[in-house]
PyMOL Python script that loads the backbone (N, CA, C, O; Angstrom):
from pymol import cmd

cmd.read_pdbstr("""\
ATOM      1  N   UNK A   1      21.787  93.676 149.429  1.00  0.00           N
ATOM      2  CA  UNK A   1      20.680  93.789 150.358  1.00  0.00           C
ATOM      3  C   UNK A   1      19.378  93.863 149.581  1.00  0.00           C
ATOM      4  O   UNK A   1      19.443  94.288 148.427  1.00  0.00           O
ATOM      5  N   UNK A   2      18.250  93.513 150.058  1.00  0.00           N
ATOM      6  CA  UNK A   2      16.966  93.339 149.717  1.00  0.00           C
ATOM      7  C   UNK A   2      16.390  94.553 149.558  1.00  0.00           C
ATOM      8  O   UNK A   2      16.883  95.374 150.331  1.00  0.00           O
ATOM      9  N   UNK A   3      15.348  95.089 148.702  1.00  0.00           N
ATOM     10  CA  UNK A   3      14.819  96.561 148.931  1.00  0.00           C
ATOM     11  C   UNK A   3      14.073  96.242 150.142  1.00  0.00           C
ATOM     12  O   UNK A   3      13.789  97.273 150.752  1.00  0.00           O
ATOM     13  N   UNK A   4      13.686  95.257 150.664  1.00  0.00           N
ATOM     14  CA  UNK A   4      12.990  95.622 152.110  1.00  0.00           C
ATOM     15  C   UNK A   4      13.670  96.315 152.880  1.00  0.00           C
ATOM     16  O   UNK A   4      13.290  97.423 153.260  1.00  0.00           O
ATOM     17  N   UNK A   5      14.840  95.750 153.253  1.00  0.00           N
ATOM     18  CA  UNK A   5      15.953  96.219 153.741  1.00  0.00           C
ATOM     19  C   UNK A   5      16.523  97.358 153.824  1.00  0.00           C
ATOM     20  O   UNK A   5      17.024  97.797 154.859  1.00  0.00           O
ATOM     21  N   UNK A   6      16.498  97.888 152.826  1.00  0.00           N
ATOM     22  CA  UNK A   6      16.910  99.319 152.141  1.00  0.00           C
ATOM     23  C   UNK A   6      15.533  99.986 152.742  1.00  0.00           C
ATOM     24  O   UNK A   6      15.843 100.838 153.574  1.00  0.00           O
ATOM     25  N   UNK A   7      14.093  99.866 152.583  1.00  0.00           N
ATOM     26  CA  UNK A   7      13.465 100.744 152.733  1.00  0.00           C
ATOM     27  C   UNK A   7      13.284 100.669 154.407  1.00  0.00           C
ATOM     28  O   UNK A   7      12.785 101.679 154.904  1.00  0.00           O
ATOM     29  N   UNK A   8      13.634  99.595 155.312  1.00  0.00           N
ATOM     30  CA  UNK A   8      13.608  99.542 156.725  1.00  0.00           C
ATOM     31  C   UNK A   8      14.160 100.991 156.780  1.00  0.00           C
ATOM     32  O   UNK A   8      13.580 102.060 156.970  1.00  0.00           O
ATOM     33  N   UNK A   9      15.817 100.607 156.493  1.00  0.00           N
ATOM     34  CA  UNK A   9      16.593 101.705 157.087  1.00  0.00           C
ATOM     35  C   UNK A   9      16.667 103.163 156.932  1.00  0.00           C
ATOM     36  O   UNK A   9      17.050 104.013 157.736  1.00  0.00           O
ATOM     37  N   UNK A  10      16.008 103.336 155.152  1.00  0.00           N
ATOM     38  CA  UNK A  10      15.225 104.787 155.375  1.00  0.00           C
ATOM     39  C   UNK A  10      14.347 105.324 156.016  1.00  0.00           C
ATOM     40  O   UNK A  10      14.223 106.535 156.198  1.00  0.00           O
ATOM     41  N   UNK A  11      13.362 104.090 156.587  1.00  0.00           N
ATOM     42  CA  UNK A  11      12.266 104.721 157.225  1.00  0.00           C
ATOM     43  C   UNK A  11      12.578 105.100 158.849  1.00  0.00           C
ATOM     44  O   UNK A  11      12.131 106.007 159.553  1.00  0.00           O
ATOM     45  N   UNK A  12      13.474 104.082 159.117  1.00  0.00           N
ATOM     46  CA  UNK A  12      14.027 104.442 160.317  1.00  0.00           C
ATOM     47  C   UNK A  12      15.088 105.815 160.479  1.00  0.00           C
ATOM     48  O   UNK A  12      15.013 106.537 161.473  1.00  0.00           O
ATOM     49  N   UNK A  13      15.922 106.029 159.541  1.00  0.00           N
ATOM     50  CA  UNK A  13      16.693 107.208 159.313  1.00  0.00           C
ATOM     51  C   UNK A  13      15.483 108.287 159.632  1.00  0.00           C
ATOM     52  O   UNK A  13      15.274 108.843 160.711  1.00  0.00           O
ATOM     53  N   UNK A  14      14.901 108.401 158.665  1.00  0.00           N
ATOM     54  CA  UNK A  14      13.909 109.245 158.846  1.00  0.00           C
ATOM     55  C   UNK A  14      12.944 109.537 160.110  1.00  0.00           C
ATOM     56  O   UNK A  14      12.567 110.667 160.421  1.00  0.00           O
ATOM     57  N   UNK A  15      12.662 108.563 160.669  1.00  0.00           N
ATOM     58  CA  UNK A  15      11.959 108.602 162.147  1.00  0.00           C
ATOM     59  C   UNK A  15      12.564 109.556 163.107  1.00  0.00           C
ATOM     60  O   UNK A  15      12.105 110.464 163.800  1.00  0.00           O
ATOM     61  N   UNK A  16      14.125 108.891 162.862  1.00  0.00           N
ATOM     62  CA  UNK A  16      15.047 109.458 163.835  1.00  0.00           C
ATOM     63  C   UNK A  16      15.529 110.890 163.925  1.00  0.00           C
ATOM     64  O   UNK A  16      15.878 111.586 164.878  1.00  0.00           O
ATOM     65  N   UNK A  17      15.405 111.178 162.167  1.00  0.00           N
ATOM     66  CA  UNK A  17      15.692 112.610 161.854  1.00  0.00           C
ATOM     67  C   UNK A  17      14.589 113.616 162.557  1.00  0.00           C
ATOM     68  O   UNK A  17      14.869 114.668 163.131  1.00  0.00           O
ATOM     69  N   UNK A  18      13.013 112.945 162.349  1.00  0.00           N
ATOM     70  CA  UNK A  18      12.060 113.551 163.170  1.00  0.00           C
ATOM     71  C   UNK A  18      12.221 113.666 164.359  1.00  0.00           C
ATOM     72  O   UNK A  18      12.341 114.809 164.801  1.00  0.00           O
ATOM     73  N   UNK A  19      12.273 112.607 165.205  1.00  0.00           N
ATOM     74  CA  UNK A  19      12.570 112.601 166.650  1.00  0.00           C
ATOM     75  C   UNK A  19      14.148 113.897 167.318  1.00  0.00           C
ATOM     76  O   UNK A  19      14.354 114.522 168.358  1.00  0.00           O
ATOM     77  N   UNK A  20      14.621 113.784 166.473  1.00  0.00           N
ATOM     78  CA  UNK A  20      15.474 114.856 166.549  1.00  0.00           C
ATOM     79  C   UNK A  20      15.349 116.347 166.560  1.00  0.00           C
ATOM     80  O   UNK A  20      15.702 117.127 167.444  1.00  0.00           O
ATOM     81  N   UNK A  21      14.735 116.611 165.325  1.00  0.00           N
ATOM     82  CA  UNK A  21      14.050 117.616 165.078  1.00  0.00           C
ATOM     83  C   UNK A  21      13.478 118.341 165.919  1.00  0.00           C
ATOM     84  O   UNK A  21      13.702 119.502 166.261  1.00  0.00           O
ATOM     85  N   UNK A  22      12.595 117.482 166.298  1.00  0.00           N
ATOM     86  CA  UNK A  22      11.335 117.635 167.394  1.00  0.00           C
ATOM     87  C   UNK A  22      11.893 117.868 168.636  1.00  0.00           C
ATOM     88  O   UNK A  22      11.315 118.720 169.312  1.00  0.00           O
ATOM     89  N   UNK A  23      13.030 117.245 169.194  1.00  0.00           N
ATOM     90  CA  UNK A  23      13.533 117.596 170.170  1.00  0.00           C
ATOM     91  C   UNK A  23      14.484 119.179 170.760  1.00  0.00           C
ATOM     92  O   UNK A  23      14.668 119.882 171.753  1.00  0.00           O
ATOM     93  N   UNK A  24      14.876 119.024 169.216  1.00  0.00           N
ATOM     94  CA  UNK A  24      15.860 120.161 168.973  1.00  0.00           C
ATOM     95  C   UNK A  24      14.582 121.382 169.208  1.00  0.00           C
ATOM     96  O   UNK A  24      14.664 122.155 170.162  1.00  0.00           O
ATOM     97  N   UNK A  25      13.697 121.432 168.466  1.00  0.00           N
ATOM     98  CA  UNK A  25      12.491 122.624 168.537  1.00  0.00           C
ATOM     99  C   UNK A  25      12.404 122.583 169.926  1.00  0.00           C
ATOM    100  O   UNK A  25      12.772 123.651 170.415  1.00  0.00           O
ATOM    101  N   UNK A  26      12.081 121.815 170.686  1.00  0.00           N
ATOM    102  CA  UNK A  26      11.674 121.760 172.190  1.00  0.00           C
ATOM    103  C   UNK A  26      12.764 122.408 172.708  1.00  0.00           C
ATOM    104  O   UNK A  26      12.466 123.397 173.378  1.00  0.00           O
ATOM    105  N   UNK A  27      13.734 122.207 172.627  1.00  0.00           N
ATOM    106  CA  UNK A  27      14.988 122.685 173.388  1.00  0.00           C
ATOM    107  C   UNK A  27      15.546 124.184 173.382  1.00  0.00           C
ATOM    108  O   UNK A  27      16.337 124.780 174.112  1.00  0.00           O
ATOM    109  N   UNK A  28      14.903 124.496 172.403  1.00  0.00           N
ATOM    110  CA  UNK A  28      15.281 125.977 171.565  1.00  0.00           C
ATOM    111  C   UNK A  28      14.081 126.391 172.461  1.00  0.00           C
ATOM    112  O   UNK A  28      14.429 127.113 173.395  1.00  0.00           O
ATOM    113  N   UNK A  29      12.596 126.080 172.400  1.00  0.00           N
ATOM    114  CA  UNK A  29      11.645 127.184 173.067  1.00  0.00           C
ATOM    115  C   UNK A  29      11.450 127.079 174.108  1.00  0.00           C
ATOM    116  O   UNK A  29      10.621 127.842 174.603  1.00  0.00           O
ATOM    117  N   UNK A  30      12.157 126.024 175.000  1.00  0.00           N
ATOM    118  CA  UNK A  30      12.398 125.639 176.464  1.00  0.00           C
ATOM    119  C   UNK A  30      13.762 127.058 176.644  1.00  0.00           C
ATOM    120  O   UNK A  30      13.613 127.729 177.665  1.00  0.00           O
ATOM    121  N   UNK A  31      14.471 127.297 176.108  1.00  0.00           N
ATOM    122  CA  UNK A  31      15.761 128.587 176.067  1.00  0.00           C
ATOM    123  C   UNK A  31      14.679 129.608 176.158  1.00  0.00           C
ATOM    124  O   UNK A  31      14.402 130.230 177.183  1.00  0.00           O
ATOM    125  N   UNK A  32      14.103 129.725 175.027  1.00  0.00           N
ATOM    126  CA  UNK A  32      13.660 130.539 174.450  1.00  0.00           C
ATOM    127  C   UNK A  32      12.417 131.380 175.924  1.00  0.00           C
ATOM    128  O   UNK A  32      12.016 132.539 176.034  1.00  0.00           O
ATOM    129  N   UNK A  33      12.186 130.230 176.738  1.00  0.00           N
ATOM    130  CA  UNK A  33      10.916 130.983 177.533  1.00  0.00           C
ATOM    131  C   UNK A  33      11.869 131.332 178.608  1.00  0.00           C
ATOM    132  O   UNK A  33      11.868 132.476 179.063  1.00  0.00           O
ATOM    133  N   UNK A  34      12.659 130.455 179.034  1.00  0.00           N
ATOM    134  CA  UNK A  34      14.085 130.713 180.020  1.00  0.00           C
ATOM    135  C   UNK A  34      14.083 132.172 179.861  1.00  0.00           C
ATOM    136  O   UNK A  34      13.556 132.703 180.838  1.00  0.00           O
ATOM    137  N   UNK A  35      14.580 133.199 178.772  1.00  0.00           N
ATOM    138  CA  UNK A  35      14.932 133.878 178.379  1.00  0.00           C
ATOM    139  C   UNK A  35      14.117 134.767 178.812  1.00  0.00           C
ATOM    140  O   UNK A  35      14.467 135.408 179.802  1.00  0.00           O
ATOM    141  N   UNK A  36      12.837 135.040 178.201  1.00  0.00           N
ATOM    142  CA  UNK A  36      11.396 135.717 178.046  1.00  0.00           C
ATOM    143  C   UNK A  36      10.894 135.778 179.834  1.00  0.00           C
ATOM    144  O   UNK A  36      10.711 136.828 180.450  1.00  0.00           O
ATOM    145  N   UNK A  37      10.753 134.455 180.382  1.00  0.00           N
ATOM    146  CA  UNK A  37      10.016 134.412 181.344  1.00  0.00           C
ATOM    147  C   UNK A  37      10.877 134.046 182.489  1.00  0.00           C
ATOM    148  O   UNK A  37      10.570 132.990 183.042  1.00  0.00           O
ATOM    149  N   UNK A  38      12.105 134.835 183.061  1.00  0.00           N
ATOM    150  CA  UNK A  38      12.771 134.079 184.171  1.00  0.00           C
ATOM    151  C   UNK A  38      11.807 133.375 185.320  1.00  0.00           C
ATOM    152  O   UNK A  38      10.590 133.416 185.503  1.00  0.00           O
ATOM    153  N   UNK A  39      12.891 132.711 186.013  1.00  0.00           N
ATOM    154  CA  UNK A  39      12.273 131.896 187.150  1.00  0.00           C
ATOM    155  C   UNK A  39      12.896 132.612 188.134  1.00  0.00           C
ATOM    156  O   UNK A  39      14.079 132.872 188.355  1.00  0.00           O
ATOM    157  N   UNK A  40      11.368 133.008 188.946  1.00  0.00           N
ATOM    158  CA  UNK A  40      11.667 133.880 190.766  1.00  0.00           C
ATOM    159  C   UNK A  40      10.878 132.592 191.642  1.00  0.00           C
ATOM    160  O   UNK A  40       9.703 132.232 191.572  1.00  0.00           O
ATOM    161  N   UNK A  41      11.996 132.062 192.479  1.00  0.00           N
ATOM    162  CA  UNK A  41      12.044 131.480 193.530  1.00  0.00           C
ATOM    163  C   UNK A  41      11.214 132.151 194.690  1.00  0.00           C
ATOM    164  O   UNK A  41      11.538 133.208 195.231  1.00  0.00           O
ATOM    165  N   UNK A  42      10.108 131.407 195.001  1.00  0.00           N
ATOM    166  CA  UNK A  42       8.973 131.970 195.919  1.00  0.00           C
ATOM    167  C   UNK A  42      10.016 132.486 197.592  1.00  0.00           C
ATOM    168  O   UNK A  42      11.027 132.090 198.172  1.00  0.00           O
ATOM    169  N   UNK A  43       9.426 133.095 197.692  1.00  0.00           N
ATOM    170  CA  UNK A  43      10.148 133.382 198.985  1.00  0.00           C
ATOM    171  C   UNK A  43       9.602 133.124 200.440  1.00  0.00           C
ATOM    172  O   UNK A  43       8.464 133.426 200.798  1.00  0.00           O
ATOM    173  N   UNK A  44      10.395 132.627 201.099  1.00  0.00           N
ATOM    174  CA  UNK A  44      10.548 131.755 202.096  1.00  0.00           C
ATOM    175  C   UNK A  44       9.704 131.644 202.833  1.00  0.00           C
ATOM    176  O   UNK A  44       9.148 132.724 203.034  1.00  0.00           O
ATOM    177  N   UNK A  45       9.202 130.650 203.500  1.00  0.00           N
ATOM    178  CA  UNK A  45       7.461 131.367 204.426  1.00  0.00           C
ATOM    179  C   UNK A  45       8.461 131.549 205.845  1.00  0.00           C
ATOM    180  O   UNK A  45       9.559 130.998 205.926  1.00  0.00           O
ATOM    181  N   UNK A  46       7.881 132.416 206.940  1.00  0.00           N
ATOM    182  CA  UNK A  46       8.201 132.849 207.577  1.00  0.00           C
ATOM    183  C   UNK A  46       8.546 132.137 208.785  1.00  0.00           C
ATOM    184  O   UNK A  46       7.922 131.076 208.802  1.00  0.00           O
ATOM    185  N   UNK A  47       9.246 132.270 209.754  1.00  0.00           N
ATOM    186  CA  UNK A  47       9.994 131.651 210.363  1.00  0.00           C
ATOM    187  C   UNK A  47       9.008 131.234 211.838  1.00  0.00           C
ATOM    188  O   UNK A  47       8.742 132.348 212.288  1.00  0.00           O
ATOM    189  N   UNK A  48       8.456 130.344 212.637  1.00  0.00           N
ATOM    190  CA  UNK A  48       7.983 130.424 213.491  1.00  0.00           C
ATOM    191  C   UNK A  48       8.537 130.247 214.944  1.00  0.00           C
ATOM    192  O   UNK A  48       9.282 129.468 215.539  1.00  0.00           O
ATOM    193  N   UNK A  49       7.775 131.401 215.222  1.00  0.00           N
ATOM    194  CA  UNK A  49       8.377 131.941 217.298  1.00  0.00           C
ATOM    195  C   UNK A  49       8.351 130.506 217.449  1.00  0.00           C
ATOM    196  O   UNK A  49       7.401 129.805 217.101  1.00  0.00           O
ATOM    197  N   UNK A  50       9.877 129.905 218.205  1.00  0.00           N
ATOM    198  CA  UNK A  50       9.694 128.883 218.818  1.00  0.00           C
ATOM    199  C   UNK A  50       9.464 128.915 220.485  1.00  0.00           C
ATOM    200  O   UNK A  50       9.874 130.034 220.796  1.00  0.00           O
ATOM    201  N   UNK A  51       9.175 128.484 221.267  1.00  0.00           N
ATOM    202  CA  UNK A  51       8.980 129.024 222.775  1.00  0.00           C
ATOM    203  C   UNK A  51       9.773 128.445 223.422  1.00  0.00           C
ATOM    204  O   UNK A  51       9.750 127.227 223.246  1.00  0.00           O
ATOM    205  N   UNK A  52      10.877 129.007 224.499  1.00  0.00           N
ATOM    206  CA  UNK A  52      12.003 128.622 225.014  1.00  0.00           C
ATOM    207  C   UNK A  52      11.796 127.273 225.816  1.00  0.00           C
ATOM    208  O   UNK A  52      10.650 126.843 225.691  1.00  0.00           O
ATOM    209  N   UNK A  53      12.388 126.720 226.384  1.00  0.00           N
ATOM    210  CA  UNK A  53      12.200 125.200 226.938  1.00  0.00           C
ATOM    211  C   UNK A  53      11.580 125.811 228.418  1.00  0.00           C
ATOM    212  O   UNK A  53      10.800 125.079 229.028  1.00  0.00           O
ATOM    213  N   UNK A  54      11.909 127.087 228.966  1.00  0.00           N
ATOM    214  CA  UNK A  54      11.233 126.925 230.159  1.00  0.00           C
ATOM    215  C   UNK A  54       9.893 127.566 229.723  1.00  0.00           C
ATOM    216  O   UNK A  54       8.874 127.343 230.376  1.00  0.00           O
ATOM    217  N   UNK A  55       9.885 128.182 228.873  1.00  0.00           N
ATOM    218  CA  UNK A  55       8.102 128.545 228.981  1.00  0.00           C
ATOM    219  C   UNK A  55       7.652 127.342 228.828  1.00  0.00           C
ATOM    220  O   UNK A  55       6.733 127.089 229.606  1.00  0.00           O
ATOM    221  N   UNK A  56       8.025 126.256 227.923  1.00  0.00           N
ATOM    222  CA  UNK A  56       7.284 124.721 227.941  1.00  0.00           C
ATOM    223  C   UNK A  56       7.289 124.405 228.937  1.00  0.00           C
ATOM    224  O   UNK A  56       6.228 123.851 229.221  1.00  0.00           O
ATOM    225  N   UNK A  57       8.663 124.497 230.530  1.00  0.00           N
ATOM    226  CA  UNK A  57       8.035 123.831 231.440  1.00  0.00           C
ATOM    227  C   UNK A  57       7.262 124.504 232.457  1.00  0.00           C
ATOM    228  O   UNK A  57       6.741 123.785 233.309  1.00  0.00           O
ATOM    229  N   UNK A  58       7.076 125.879 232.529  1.00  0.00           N
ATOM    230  CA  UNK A  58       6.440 126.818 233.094  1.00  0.00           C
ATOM    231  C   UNK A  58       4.507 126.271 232.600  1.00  0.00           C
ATOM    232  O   UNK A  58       3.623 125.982 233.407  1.00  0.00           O
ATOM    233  N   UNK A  59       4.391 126.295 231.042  1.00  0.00           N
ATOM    234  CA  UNK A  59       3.221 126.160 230.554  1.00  0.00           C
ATOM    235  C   UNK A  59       2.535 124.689 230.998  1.00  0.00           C
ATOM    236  O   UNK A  59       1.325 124.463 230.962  1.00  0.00           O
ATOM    237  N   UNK A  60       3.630 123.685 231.449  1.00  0.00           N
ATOM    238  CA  UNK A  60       3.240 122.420 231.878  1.00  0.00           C
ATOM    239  C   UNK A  60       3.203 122.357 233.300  1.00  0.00           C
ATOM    240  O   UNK A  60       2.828 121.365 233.926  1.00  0.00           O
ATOM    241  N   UNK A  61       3.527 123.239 233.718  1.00  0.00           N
ATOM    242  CA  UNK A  61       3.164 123.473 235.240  1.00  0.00           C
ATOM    243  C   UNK A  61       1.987 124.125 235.536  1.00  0.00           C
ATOM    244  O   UNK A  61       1.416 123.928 236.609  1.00  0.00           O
ATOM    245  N   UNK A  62       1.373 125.217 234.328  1.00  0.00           N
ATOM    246  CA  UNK A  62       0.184 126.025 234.682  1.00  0.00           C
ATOM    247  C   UNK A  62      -1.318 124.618 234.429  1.00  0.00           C
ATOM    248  O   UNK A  62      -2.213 124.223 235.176  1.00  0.00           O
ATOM    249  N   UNK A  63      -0.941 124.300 233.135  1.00  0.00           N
ATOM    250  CA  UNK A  63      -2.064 123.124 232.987  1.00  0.00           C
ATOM    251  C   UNK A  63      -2.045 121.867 234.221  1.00  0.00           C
ATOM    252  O   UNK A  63      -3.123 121.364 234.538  1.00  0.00           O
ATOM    253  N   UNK A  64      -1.286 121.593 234.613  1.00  0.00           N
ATOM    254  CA  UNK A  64      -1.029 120.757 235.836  1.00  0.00           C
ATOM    255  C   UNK A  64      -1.626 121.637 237.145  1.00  0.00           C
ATOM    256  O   UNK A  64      -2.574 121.088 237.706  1.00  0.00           O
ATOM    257  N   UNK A  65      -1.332 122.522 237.528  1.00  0.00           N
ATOM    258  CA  UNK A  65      -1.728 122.724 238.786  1.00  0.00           C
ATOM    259  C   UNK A  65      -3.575 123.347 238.249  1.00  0.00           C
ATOM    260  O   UNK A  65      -4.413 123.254 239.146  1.00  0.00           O
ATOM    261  N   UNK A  66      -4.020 123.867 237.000  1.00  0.00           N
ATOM    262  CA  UNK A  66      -5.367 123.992 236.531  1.00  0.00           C
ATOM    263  C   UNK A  66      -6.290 122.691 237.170  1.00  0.00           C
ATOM    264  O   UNK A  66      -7.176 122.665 238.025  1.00  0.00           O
ATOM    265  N   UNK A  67      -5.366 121.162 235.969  1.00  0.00           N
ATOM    266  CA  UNK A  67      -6.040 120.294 236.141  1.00  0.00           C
ATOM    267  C   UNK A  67      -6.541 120.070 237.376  1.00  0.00           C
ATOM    268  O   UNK A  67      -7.723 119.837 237.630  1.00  0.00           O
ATOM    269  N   UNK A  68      -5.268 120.170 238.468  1.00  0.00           N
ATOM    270  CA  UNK A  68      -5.164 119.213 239.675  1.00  0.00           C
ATOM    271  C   UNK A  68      -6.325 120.582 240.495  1.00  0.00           C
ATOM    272  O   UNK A  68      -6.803 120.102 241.523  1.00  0.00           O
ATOM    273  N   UNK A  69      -6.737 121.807 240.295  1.00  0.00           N
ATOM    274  CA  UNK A  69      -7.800 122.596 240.902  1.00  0.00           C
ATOM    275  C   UNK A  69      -8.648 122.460 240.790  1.00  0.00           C
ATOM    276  O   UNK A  69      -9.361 122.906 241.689  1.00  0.00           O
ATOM    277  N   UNK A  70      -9.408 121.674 239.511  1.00  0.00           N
ATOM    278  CA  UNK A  70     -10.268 121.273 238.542  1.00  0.00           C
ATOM    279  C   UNK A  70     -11.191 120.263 239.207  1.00  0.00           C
ATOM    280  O   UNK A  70     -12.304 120.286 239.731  1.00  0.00           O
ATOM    281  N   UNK A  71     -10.237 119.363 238.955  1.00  0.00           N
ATOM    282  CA  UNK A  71      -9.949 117.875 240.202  1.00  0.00           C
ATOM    283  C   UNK A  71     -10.433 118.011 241.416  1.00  0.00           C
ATOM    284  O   UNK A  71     -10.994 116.990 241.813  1.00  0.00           O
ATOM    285  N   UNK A  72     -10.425 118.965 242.212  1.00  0.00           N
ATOM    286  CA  UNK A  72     -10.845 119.193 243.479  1.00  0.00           C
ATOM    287  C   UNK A  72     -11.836 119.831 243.593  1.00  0.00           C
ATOM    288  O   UNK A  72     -12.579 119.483 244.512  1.00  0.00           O
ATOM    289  N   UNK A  73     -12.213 120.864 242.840  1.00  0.00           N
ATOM    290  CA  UNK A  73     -13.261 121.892 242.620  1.00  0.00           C
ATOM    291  C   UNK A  73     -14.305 120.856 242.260  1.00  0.00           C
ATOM    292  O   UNK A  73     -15.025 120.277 243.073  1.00  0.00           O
ATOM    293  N   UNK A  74     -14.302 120.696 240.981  1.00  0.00           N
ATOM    294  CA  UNK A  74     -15.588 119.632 240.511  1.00  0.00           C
ATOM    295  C   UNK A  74     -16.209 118.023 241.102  1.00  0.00           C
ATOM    296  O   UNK A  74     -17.135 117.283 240.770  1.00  0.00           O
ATOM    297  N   UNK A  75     -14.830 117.985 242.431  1.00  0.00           N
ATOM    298  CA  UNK A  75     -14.969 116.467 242.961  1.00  0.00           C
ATOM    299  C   UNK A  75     -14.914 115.267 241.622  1.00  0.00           C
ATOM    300  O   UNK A  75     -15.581 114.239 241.735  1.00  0.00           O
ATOM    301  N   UNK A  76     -14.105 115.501 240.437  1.00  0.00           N
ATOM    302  CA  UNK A  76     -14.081 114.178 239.595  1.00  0.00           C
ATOM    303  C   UNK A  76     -12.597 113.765 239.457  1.00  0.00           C
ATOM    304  O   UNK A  76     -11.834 114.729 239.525  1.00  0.00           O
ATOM    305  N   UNK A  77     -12.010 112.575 239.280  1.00  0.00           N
ATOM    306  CA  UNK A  77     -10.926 112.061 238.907  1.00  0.00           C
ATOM    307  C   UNK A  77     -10.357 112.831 237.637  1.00  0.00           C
ATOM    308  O   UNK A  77     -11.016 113.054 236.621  1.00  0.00           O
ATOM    309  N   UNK A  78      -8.912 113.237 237.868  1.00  0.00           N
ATOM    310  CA  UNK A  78      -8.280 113.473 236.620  1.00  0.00           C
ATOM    311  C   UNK A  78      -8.427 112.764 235.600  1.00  0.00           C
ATOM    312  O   UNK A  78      -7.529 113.021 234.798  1.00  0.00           O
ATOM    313  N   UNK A  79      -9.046 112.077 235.272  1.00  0.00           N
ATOM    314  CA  UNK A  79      -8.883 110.984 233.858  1.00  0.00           C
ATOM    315  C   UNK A  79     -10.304 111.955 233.073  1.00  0.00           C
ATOM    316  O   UNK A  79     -10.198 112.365 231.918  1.00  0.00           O
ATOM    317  N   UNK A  80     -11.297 112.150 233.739  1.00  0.00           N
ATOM    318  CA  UNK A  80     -12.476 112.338 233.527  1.00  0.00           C
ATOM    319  C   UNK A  80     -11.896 113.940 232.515  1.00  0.00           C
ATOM    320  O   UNK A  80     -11.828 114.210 231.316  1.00  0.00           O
ATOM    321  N   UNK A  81     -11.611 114.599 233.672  1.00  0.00           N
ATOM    322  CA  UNK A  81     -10.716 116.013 232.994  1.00  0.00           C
ATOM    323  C   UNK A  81     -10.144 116.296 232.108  1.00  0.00           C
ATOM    324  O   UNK A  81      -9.033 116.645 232.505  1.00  0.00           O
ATOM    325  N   UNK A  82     -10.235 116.409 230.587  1.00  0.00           N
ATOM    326  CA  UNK A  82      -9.847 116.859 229.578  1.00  0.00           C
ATOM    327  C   UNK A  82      -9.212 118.704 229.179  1.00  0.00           C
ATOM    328  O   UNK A  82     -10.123 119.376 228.697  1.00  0.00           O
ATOM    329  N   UNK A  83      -8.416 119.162 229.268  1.00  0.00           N
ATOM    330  CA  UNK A  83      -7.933 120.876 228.947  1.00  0.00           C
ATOM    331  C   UNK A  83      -7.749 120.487 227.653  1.00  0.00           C
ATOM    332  O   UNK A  83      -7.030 119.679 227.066  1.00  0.00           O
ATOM    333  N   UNK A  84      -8.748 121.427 227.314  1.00  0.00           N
ATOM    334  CA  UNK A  84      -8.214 121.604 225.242  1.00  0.00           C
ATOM    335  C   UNK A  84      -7.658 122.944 225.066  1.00  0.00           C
ATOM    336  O   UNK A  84      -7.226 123.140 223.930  1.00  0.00           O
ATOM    337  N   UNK A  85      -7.551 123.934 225.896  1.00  0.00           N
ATOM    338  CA  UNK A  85      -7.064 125.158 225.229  1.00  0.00           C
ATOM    339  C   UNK A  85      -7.300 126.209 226.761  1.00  0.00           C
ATOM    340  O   UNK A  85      -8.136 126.330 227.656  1.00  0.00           O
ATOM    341  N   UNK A  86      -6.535 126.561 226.524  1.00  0.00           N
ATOM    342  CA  UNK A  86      -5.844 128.172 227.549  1.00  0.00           C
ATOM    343  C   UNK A  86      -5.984 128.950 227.273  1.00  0.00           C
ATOM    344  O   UNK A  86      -5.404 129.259 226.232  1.00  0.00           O
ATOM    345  N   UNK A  87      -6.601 129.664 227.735  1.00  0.00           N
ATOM    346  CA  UNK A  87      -6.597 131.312 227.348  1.00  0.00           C
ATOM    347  C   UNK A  87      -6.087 132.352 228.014  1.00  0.00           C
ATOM    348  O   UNK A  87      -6.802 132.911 228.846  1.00  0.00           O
ATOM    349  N   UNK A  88      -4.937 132.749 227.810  1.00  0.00           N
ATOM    350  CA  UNK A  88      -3.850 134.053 228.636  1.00  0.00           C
ATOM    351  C   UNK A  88      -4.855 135.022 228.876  1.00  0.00           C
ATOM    352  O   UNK A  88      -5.924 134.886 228.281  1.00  0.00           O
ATOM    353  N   UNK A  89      -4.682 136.052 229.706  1.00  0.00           N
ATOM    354  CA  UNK A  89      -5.634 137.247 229.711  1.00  0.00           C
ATOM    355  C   UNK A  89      -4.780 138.026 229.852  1.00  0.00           C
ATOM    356  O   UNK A  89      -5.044 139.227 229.921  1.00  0.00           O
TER     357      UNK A  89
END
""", "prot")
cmd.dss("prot")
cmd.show_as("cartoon", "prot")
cmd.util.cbc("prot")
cmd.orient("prot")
């Protein structure tokens, strides 16, 4: 073989020995923080009140018979009538 040849494959040996190296260090202080710094799993966000199917159709009956009072009170067509928000008392 050629010394080119010869010096390819040292230089590549050697690359590889680095790349190794380097990995191996990473792997050790990747343990190493494992160790030092456990991992706590955030805890869960909280669960939200869902509202039973008849309060949905109870609540679609209160905005419906609002609108349709609305409608009559103000003398304008339902289309005109927009409800953005309810307020319980």
């Amino acid at each position: 073989m050629s010394p080119d040849v010869i010096s390819a494959i040292y230089v590549s040996l050697i690359a590889m020995g680095i790349i190794f190296l380097v990995l191996s260090i990473l792997i050790i202080t990747i343990k190493a923080l494992e160790k030092l710094i456990p991992y706590k799993a955030p805890p869960p966000p909280p669960a939200k009140k869902q509202a039973a199917p008849a309060d949905d159709l109870e609540t679609e009956a209160h905005v419906a018979a609002i609108a349709s009072a609305l409608t009559q009170a103000l003398g304008r067509s339902p289309a005109e009538i927009n409800i953005v928000r309810i307020d319980r008392a």
